[in-house]
C-alpha positions as CSV (number, residue, x, y, z in Angstrom):
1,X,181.7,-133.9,-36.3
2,X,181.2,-135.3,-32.8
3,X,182.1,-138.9,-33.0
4,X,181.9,-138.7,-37.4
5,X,185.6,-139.2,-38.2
6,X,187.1,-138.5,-40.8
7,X,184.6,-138.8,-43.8
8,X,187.1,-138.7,-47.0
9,X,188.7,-141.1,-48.7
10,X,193.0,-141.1,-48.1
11,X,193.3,-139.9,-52.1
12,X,191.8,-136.8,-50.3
13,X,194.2,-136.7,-48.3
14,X,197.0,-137.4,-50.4
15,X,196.4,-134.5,-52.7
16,X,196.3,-132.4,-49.6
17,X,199.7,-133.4,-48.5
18,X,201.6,-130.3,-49.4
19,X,199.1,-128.5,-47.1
20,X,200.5,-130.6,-44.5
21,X,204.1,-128.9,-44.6
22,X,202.7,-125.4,-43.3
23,X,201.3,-124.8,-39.9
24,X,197.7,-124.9,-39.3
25,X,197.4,-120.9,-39.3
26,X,198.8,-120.6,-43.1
27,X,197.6,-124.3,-44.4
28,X,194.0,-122.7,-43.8
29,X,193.9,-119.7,-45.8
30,X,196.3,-121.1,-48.3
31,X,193.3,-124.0,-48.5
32,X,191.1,-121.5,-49.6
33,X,193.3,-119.3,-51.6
34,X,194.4,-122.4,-53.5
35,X,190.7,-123.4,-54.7
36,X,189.6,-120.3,-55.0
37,X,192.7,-119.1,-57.5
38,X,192.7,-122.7,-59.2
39,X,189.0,-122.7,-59.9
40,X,189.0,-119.2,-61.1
41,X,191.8,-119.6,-63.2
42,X,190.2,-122.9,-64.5
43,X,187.0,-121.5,-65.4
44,X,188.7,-118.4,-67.6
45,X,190.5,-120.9,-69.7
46,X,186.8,-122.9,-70.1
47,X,185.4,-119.7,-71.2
48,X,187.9,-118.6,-73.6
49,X,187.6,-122.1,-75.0
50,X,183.9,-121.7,-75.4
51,X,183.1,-117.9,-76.2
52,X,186.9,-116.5,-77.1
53,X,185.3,-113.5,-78.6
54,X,182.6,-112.3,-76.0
55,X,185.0,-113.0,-72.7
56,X,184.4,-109.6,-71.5
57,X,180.7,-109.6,-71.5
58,X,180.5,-113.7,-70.4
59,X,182.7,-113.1,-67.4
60,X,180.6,-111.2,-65.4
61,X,177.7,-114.2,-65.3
62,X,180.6,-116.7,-65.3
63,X,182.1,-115.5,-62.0
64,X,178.7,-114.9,-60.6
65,X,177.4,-118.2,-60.8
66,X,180.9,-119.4,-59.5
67,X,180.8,-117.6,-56.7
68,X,177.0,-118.9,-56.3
69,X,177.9,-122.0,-56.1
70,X,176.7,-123.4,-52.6
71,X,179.8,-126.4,-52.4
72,X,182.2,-123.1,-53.5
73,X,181.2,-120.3,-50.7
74,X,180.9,-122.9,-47.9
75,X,184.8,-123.8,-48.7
76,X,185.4,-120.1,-46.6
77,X,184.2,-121.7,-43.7
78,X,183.9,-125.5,-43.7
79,X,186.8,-126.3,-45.3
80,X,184.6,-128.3,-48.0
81,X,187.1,-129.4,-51.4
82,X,184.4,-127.8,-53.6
83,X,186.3,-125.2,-54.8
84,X,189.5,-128.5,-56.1
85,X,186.2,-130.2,-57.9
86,X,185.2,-126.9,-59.4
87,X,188.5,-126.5,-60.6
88,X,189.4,-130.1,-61.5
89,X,185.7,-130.0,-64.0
90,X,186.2,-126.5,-66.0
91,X,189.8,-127.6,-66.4
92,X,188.8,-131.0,-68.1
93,X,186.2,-129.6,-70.1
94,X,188.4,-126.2,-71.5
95,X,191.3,-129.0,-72.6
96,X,188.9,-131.3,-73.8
97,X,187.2,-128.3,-76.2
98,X,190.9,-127.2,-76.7
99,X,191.5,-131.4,-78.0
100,X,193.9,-132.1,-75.7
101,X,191.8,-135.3,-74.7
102,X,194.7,-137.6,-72.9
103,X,195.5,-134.0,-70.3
104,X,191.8,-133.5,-69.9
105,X,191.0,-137.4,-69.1
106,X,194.5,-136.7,-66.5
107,X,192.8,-133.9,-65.1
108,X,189.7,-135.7,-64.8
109,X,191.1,-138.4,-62.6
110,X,191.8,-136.4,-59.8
111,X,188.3,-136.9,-59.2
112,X,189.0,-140.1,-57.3
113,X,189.1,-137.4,-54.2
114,X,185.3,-137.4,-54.3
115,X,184.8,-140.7,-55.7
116,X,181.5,-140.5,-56.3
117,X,181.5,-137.4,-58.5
118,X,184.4,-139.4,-60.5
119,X,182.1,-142.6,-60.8
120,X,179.2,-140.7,-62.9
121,X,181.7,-138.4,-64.4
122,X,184.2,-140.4,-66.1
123,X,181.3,-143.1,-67.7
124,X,179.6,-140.2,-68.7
125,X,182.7,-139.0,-70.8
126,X,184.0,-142.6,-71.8
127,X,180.1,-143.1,-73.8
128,X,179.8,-139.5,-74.5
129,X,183.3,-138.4,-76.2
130,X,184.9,-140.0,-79.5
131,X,188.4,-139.7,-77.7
132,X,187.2,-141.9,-74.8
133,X,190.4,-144.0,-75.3
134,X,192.9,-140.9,-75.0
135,X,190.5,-139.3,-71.9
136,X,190.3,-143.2,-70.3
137,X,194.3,-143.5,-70.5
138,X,194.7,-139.9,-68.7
139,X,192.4,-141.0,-66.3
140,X,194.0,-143.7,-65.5
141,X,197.4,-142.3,-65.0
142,X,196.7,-139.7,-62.4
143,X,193.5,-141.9,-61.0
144,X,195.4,-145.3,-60.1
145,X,198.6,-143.0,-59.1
146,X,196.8,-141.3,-56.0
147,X,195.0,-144.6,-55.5
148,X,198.2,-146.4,-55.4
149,X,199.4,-144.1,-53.1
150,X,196.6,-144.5,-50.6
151,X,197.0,-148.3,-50.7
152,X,201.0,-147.7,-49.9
153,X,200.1,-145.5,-46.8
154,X,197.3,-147.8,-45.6
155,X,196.1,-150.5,-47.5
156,X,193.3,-151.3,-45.3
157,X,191.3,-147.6,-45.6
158,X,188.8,-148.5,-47.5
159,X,187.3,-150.7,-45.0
160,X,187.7,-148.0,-42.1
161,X,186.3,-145.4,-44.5
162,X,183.0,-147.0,-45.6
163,X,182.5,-147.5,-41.8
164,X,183.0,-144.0,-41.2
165,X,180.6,-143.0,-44.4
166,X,177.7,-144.9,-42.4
167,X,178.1,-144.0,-39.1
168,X,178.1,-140.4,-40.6
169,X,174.7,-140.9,-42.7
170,X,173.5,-141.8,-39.4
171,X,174.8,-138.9,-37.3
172,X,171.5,-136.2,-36.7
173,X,173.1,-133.5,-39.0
174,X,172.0,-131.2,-42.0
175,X,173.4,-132.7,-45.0
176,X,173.1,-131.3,-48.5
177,X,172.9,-134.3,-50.4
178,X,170.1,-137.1,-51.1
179,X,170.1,-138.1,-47.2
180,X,169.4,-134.7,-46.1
181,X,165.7,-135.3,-47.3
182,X,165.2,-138.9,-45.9
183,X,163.9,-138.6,-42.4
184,X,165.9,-140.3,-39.8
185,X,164.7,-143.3,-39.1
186,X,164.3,-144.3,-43.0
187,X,167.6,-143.2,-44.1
188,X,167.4,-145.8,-47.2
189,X,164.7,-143.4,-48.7
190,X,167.9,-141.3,-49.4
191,X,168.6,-144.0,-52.1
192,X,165.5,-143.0,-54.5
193,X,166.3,-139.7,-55.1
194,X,170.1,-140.7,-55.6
195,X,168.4,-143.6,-58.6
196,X,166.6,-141.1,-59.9
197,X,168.9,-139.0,-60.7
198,X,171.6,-141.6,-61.8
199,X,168.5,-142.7,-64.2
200,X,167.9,-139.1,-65.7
């Protein structure tokens, strides 16, 4: 956007490096191919963790509601990461049901991307799971990796990227997220909806 910058954090960008060694006109479509392959192929090996038997019948609805998904059919033409966080979730969850807890909590980390998916999702699993130490070490691991990465490239981006995060909440544009509702001039009105649902 117009004057928005760049509104991820740099662990974003890190994970996108290999798209980085292709010219713009193959990085794109393999962008997309990429999430859309990794997110399918993640959500078979959820469902054959969770209904092994009926996978023929369950696809159908399964794909559906993939392909449904508002963050995943934007991807085509924004360039959004939903289809990586699709991916990144069903793969967690189909290794955690298969009990491979420490590669699920791995997995899992790569949230840090969208930070504030992997601030909700990883307490959520640390009070929720009885292998919270095995899914907390994984986490770790491939979490403080990409974050130490960011810090070696730039080790002031945070600083530039909550600026950035502002001046974007700010900008007059149709967001799909808690701000999207709060009118202009009240932006902070965002913040009930956000508690709310943090709460519930």
């Amino acid at each position: 956007l117009p004057g928005g910058g760049y509104g991820y954090t740099l662990t974003t960008a890190v994970l996108a490096i290999p798209f980085a060694l292709f010219p713009l006109s193959l990085a794109a479509p393999l962008w997309l191919v990429a999430q859309m392959t990794l997110s399918g192929a993640a959500l078979w090996a959820l469902m054959k963790a969770l209904v092994p038997h009926a996978i023929r019948r369950n696809a159908p609805l399964l794909f559906a509601l993939m392909f449904a998904a508002q963050p995943l059919w934007v991807t085509a033409y924004s360039g959004n990461v939903g289809g990586f966080l699709l991916a990144i979730v069903a793969a967690c969850l189909a290794l955690l049901l298969n009990g491979r807890a420490f590669a699920a909590g791995a997995v899992l980390g790569l949230l840090v991307m969208k930070p504030h998916l992997f601030l909700w999702a990883i307490p959520i699993l640390l009070l929720a799971s009885p292998q919270r130490r095995a899914i907390a070490g994984g986490a770790l691991l491939s979490g403080s990796t990409l974050v130490g990465a960011s810090f070696l490239m730039r080790p002031d981006w945070p600083s530039g990227w909550m600026a950035t995060a502002f001046r974007l909440q700010g900008l007059n544009v149709s967001r799909a997220n808690a701000w999207g509702l709060a009118p202009d001039d009240a932006r902070w009105l965002g913040w009930i909806p956000v508690l709310l649902v943090l709460a519930a």
